[in-house]
ZADO-1210 file (C-alpha; in nm, 4 decimals, padded with zeros to 6 digits):
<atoms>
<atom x="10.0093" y="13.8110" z="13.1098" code="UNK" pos="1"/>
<atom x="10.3863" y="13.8811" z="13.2648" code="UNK" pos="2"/>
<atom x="10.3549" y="14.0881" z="13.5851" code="UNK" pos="3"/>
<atom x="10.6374" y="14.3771" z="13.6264" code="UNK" pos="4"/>
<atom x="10.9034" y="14.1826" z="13.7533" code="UNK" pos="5"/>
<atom x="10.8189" y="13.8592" z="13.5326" code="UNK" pos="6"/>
<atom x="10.8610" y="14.1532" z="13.2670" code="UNK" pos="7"/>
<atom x="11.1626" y="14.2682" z="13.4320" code="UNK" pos="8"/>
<atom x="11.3658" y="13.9522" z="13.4792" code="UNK" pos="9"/>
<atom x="11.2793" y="13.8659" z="13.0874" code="UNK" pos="10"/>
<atom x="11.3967" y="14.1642" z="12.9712" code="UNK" pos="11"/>
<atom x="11.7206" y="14.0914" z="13.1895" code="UNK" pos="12"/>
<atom x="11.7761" y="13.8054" z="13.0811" code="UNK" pos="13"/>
<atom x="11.7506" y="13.8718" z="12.6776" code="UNK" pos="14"/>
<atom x="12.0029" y="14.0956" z="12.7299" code="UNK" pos="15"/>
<atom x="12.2077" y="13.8758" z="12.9228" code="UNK" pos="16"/>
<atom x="12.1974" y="13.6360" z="12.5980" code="UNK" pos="17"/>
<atom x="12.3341" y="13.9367" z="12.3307" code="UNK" pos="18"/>
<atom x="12.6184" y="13.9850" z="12.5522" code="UNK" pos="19"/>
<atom x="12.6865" y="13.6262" z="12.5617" code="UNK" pos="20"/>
<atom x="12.6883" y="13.5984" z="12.2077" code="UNK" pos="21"/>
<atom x="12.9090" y="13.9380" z="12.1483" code="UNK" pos="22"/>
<atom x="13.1662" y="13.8123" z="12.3619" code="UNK" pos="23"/>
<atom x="13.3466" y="13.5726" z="12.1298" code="UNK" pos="24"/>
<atom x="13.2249" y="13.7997" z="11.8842" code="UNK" pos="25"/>
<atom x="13.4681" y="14.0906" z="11.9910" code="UNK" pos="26"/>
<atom x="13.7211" y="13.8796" z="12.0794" code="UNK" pos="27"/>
<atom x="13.7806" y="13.7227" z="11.7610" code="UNK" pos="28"/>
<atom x="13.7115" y="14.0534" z="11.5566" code="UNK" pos="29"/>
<atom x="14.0824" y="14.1103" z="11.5292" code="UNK" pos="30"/>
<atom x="14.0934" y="13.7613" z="11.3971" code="UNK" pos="31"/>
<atom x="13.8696" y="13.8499" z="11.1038" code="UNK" pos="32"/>
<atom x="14.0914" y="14.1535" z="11.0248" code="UNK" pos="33"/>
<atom x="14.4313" y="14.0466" z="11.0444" code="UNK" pos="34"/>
<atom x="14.2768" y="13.7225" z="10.8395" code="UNK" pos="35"/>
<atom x="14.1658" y="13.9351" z="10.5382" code="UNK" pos="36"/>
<atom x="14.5104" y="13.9718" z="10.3782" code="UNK" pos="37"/>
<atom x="14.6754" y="13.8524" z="10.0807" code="UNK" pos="38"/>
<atom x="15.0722" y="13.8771" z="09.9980" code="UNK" pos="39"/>
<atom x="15.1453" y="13.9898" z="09.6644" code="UNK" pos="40"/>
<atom x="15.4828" y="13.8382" z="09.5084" code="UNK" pos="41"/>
<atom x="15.6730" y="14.1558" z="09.3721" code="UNK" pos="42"/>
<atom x="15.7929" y="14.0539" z="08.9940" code="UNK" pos="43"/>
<atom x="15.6911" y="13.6981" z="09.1062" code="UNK" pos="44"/>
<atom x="15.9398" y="13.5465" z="09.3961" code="UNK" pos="45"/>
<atom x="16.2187" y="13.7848" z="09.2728" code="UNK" pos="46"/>
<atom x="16.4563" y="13.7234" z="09.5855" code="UNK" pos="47"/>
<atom x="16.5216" y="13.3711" z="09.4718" code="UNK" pos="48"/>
<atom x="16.4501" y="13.3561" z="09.0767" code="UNK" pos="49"/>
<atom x="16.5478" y="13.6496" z="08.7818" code="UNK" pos="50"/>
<atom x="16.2508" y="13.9119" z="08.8528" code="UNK" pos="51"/>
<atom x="15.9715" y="13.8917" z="08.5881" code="UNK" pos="52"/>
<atom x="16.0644" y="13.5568" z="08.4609" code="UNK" pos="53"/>
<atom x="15.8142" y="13.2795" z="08.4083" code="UNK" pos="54"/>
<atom x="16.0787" y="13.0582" z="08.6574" code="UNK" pos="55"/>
<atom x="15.9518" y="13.4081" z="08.9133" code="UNK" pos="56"/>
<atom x="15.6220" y="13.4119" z="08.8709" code="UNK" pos="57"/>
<atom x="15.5899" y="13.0177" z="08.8882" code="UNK" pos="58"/>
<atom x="15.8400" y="12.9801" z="09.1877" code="UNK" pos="59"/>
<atom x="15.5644" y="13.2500" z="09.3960" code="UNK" pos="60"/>
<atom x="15.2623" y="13.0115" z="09.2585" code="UNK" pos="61"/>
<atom x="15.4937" y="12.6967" z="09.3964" code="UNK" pos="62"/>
<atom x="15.5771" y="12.8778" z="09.7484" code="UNK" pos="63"/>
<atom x="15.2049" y="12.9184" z="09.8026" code="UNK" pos="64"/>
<atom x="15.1508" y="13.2741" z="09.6590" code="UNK" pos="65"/>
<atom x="14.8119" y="13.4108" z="09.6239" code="UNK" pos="66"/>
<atom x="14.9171" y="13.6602" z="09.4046" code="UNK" pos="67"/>
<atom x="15.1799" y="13.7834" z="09.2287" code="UNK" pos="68"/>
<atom x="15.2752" y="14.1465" z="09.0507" code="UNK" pos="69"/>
<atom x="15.4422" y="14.1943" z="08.7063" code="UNK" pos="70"/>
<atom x="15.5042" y="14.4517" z="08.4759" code="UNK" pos="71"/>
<atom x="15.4119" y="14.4846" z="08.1056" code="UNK" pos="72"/>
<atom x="15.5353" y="14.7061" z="07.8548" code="UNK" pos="73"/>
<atom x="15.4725" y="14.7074" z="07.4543" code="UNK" pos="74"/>
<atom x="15.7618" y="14.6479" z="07.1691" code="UNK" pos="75"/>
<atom x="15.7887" y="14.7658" z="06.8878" code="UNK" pos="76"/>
<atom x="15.5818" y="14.5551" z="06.6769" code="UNK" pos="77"/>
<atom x="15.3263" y="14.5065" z="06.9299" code="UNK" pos="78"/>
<atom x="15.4231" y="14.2409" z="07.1558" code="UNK" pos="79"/>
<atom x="15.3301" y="14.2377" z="07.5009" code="UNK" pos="80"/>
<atom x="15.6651" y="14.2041" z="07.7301" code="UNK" pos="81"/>
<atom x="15.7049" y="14.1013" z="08.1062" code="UNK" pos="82"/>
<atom x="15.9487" y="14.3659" z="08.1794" code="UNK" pos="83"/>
<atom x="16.0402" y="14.6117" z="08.3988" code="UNK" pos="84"/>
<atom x="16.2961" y="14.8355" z="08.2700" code="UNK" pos="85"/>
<atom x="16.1882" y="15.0760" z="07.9574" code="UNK" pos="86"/>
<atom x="16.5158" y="14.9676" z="07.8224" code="UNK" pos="87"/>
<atom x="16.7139" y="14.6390" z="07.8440" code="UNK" pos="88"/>
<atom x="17.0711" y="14.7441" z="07.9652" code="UNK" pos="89"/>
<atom x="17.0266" y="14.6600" z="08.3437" code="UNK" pos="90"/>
<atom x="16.8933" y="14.2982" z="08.3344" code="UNK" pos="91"/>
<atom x="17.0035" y="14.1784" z="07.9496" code="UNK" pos="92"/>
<atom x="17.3643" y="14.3344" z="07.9222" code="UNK" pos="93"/>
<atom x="17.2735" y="14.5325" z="07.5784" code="UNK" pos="94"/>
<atom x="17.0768" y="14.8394" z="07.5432" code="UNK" pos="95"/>
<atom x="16.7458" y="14.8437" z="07.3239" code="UNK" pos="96"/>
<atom x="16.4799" y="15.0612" z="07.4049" code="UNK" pos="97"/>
<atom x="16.1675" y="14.8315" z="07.4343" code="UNK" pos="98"/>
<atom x="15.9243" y="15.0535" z="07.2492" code="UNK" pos="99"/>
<atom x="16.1269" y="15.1538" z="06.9852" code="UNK" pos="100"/>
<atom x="16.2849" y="14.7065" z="06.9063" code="UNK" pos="101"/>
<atom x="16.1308" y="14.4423" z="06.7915" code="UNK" pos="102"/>
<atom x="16.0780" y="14.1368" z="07.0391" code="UNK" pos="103"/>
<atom x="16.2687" y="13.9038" z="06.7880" code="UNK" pos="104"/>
<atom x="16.6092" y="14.1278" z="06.8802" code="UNK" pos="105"/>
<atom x="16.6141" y="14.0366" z="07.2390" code="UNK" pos="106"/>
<atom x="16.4071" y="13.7882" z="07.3193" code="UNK" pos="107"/>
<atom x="16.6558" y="13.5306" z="07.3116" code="UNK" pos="108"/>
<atom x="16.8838" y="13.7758" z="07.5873" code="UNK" pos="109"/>
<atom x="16.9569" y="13.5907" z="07.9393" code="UNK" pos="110"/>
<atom x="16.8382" y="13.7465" z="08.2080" code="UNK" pos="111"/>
<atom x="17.1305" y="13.8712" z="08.4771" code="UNK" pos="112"/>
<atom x="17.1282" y="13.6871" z="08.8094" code="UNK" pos="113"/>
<atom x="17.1163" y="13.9483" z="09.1168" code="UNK" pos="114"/>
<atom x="17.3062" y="13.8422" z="09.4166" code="UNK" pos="115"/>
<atom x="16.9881" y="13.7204" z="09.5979" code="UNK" pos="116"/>
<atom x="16.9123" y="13.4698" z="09.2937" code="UNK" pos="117"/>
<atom x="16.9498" y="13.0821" z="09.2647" code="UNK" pos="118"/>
<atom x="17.2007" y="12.9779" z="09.0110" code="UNK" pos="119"/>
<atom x="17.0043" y="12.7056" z="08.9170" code="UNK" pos="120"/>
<atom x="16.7388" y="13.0014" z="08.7566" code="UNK" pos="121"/>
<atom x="17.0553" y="13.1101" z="08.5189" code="UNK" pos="122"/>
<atom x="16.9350" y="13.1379" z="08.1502" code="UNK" pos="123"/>
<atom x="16.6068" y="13.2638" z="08.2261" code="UNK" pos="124"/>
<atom x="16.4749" y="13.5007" z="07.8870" code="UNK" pos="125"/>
<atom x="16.2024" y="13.7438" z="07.8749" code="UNK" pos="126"/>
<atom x="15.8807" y="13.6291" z="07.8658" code="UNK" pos="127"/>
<atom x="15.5566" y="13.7664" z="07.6709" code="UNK" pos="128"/>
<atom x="15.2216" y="13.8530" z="07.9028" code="UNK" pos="129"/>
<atom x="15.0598" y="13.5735" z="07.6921" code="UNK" pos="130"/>
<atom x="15.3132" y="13.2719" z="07.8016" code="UNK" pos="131"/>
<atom x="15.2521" y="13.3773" z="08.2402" code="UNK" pos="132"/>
<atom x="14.8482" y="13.3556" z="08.1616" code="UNK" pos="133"/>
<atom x="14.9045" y="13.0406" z="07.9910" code="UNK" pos="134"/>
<atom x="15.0837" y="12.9241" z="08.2759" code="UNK" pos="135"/>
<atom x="14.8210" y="13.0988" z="08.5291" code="UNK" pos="136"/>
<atom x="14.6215" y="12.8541" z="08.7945" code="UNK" pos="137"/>
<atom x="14.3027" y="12.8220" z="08.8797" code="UNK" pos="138"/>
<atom x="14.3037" y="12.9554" z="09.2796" code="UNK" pos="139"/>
<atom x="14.5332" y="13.3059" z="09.2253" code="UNK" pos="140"/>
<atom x="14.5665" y="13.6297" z="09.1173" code="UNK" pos="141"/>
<atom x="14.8193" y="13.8134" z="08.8605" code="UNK" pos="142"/>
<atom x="14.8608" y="14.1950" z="08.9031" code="UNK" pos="143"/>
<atom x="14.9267" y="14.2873" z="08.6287" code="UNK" pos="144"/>
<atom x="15.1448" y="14.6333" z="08.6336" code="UNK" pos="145"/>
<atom x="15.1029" y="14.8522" z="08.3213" code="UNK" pos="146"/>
<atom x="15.4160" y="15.0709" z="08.2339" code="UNK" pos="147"/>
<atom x="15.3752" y="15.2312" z="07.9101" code="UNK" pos="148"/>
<atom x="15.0195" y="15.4078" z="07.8381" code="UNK" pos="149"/>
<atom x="14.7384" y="15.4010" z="07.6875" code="UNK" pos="150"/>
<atom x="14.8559" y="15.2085" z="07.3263" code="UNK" pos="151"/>
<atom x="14.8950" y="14.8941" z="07.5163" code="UNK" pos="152"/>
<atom x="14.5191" y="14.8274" z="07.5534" code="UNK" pos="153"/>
<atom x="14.4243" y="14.7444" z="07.2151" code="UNK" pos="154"/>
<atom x="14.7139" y="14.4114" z="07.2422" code="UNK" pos="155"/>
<atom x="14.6004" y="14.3669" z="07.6069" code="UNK" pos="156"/>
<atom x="14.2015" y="14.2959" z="07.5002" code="UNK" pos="157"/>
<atom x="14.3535" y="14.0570" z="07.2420" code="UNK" pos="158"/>
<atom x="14.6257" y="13.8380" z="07.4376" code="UNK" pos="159"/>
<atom x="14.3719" y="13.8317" z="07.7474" code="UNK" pos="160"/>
<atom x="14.0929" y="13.7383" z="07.5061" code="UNK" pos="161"/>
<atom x="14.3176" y="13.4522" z="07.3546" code="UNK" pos="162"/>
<atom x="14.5299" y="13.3621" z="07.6978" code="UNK" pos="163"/>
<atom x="14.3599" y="13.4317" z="07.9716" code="UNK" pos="164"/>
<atom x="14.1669" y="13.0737" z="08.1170" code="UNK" pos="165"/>
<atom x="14.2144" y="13.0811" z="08.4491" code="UNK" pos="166"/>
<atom x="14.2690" y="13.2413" z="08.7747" code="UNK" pos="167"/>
<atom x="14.1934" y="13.6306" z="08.8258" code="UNK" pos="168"/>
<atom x="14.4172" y="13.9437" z="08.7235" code="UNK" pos="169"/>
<atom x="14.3806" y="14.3193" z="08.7965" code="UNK" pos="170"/>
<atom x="14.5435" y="14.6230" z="08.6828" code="UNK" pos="171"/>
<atom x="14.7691" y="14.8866" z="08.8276" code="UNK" pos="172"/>
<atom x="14.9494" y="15.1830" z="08.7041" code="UNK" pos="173"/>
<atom x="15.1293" y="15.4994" z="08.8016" code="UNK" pos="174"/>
<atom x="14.9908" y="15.6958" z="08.5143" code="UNK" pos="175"/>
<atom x="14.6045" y="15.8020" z="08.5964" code="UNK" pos="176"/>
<atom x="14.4193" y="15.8192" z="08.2516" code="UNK" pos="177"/>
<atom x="14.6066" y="15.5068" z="08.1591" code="UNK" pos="178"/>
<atom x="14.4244" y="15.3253" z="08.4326" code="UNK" pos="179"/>
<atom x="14.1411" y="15.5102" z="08.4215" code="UNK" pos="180"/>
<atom x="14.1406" y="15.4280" z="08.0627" code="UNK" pos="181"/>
<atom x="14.2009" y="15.0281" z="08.1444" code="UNK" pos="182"/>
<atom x="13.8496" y="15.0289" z="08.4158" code="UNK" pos="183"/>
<atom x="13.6740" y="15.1746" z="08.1215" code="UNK" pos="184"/>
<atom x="13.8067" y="14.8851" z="07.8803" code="UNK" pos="185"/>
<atom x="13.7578" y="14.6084" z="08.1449" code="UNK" pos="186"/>
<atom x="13.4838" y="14.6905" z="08.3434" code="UNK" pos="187"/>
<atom x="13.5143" y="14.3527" z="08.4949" code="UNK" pos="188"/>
<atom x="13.8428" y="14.3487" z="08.6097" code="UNK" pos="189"/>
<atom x="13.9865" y="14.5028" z="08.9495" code="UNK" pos="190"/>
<atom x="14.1835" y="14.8327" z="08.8791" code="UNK" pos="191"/>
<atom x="14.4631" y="15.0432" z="09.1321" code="UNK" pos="192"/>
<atom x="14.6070" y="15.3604" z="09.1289" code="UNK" pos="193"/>
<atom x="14.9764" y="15.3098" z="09.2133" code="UNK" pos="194"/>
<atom x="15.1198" y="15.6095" z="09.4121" code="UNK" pos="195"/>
<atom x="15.4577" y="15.6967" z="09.5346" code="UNK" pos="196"/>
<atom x="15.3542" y="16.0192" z="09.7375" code="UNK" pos="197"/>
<atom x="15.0531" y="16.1447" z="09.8724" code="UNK" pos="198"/>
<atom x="15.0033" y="16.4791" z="09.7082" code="UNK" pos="199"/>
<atom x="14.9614" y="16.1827" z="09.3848" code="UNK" pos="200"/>
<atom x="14.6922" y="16.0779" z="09.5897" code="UNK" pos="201"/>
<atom x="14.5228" y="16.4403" z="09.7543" code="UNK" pos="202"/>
<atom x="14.5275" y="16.6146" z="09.4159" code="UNK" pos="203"/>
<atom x="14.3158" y="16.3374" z="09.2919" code="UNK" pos="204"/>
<atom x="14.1386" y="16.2560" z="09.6066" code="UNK" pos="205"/>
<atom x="13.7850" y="16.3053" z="09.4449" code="UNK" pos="206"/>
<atom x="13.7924" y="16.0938" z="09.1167" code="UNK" pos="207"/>
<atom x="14.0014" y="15.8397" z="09.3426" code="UNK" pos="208"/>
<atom x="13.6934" y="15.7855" z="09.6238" code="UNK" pos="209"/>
<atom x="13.3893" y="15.8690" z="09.3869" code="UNK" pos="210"/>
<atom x="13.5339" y="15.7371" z="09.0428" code="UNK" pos="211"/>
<atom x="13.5149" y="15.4230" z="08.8835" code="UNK" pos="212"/>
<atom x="13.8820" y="15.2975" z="09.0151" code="UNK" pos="213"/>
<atom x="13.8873" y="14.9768" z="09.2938" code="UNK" pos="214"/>
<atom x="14.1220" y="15.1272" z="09.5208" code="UNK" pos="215"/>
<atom x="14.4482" y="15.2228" z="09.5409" code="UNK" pos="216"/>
<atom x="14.8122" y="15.0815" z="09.5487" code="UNK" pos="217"/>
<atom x="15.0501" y="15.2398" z="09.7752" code="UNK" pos="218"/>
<atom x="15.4073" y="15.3533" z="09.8874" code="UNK" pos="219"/>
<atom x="15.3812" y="15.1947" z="10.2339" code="UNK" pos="220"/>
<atom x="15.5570" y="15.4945" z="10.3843" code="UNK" pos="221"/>
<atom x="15.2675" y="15.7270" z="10.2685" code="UNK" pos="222"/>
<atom x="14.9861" y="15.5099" z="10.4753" code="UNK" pos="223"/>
<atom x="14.7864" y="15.6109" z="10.7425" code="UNK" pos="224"/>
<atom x="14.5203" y="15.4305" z="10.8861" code="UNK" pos="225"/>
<atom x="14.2440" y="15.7268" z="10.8273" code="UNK" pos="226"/>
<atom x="14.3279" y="15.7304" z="10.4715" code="UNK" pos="227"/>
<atom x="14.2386" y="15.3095" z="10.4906" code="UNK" pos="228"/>
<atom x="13.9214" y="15.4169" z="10.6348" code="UNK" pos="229"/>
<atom x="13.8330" y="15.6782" z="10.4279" code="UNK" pos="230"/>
<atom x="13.8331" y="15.4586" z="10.0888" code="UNK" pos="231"/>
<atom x="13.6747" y="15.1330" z="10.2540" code="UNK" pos="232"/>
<atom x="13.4093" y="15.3860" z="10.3339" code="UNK" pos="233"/>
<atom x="13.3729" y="15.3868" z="09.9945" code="UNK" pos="234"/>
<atom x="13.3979" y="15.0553" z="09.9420" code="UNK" pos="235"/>
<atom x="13.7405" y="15.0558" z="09.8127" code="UNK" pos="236"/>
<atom x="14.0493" y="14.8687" z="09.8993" code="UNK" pos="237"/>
<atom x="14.4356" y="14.9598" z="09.9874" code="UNK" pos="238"/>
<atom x="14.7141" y="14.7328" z="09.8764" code="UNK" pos="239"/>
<atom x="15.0957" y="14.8892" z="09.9551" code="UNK" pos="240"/>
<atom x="15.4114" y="14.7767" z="09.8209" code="UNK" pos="241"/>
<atom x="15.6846" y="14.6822" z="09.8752" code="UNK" pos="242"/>
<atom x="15.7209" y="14.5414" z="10.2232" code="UNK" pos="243"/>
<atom x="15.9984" y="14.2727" z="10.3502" code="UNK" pos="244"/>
<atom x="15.9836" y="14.3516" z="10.7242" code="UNK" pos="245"/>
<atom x="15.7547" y="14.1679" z="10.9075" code="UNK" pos="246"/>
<atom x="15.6932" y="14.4892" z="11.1723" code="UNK" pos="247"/>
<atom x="15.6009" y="14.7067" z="10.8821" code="UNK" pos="248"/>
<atom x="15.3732" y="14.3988" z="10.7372" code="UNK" pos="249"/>
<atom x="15.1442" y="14.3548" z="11.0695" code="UNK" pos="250"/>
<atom x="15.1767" y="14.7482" z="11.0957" code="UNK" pos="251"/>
<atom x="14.9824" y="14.7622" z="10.7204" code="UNK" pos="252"/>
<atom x="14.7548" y="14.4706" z="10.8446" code="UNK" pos="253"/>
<atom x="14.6320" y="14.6608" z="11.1291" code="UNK" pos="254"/>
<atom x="14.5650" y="14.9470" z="10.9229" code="UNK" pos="255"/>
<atom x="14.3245" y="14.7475" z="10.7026" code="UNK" pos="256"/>
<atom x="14.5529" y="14.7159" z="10.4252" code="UNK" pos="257"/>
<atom x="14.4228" y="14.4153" z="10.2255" code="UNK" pos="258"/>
<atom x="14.7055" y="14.3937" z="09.9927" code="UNK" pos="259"/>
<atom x="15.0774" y="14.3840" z="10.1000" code="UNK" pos="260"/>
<atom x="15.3363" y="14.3247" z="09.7883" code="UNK" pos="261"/>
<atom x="15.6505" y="14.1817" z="09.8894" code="UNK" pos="262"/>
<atom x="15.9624" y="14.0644" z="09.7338" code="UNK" pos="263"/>
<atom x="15.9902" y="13.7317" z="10.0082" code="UNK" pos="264"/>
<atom x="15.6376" y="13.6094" z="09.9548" code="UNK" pos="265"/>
<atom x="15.6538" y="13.3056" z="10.1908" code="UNK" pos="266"/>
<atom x="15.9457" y="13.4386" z="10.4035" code="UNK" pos="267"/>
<atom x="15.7197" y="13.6989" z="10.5050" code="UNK" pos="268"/>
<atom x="15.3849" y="13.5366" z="10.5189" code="UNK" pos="269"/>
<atom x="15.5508" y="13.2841" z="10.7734" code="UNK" pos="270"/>
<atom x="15.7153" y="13.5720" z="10.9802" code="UNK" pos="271"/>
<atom x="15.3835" y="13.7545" z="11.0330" code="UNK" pos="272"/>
<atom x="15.1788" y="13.4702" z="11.0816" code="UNK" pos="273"/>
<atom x="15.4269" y="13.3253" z="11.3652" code="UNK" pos="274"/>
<atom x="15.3773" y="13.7100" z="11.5275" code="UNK" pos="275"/>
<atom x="14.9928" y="13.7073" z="11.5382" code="UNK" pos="276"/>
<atom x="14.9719" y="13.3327" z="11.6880" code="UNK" pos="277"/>
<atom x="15.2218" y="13.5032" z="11.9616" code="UNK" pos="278"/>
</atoms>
């Protein structure tokens, strides 16, 4: 049997052990936080290539994207469109009203350029939801941005059904009961409230922590760092968009924000991870 200072001296030096072992342990817990990020290309790489184009969302997947963000919205005669605009005057130089024409009456449009864009992406076209799945790899993730309502859900279990073999999507959406309505038709599948101001968020602050929703996607202007913590508290996650400054970037990190969408995918991703090896 230990005597008391045996006793002592054993007790001493257990505890001398945990702190040895939750040394590196703190020290690299920063490590583990600012390492559990993921860069979302906005409309696919968008700076370089015609936003929401299949040349986009494949240039983010060739820069080393993890993800990348488009936006769907449903024609006429039920098609399922990667497009931002509800109508087609900005980007195709003639003005149809998506919902209300037929895919076969602009489908064959060229995108405009923006200033930012290669010329060697001239002639891009709009492309349906189906062709980007088909063209989807194995490693990343699509966010898929829903910008019509609720009638688009019916196509969407049909074209994912038929499209989608590989790599993971989720779902975001400004309008609540459409993405509400999208958790309850794919259980399975990730799903964020997009929100451009907080009282979007507060008057729904309930059904947002205790409701069936994965988390939300925010303005990055309307983050704080208790609202982060309040949601992973509930086991929910905060993306923001649209970030292209690397201060505001590691600012979002260090808030917990797991999520960052951005329209310089690598640009960024090289910027911020040059400032944390500093």
């Amino acid at each position: 049997m230990l005597n008391f200072k045996e006793s002592i001296f054993l007790v001493f030096i257990r505890s001398f052990m945990k702190i040895l072992f939750l040394i590196p342990c703190l020290l690299l817990f920063p490590l583990f936080i600012f390492a559990q990020h993921t860069f979302v290309a906005h409309r696919g790489a968008s700076f370089l290539a015609p936003e929401n184009t299949r040349a986009s969302i494949n240039l983010a997947w060739k820069l080393g994207a993890s993800a990348a963000e488009c936006d769907v919205l449903l024609t006429k005669d039920g098609q399922i469109v990667v497009f931002h605009d509800k109508n087609t005057s900005r980007l195709l130089g003639e003005s149809h009203k998506i919902s209300e024409t037929d895919f076969d009456v602009f489908k064959d449009l060229e995108i405009s350029l923006n200033k930012n864009n290669l010329p060697e992406y001239k002639g891009e076209t709009v492309p349906l939801l189906k062709d980007i799945l088909s063209d989807l790899p194995d490693s990343v993730t699509l966010v898929i941005e829903i910008k019509c309502g609720e009638e688009i859900i019916a196509p969407m279990k049909s074209v994912l059904d038929n499209y989608w073999k590989s790599g993971e999507i989720a779902f975001i959406a400004f309008g609540f009961e459409t993405i509400m309505k999208t958790k309850e038709a794919f259980p399975e599948i990730p799903c964020y409230f997009l929100a451009h101001r907080r009282g979007d968020v507060n008057k729904r602050m309930v059904s947002l922590l205790n409701g069936p929703l994965d988390g939300l996607d925010l303005n990055h202007s309307i983050i704080s760092k208790k609202l982060v913590d309040r949601f992973n508290k509930k086991n929910k996650n905060i993306w923001c968009y649209t970030v292209d400054s690397p201060k505001e970037a590691l600012k979002m990190i260090s808030y917990g924000v797991v999520g960052i969408t951005t329209n310089r995918p690598e640009w960024l991703k090289n910027q911020v991870d040059k400032e944390l090896k500093n």
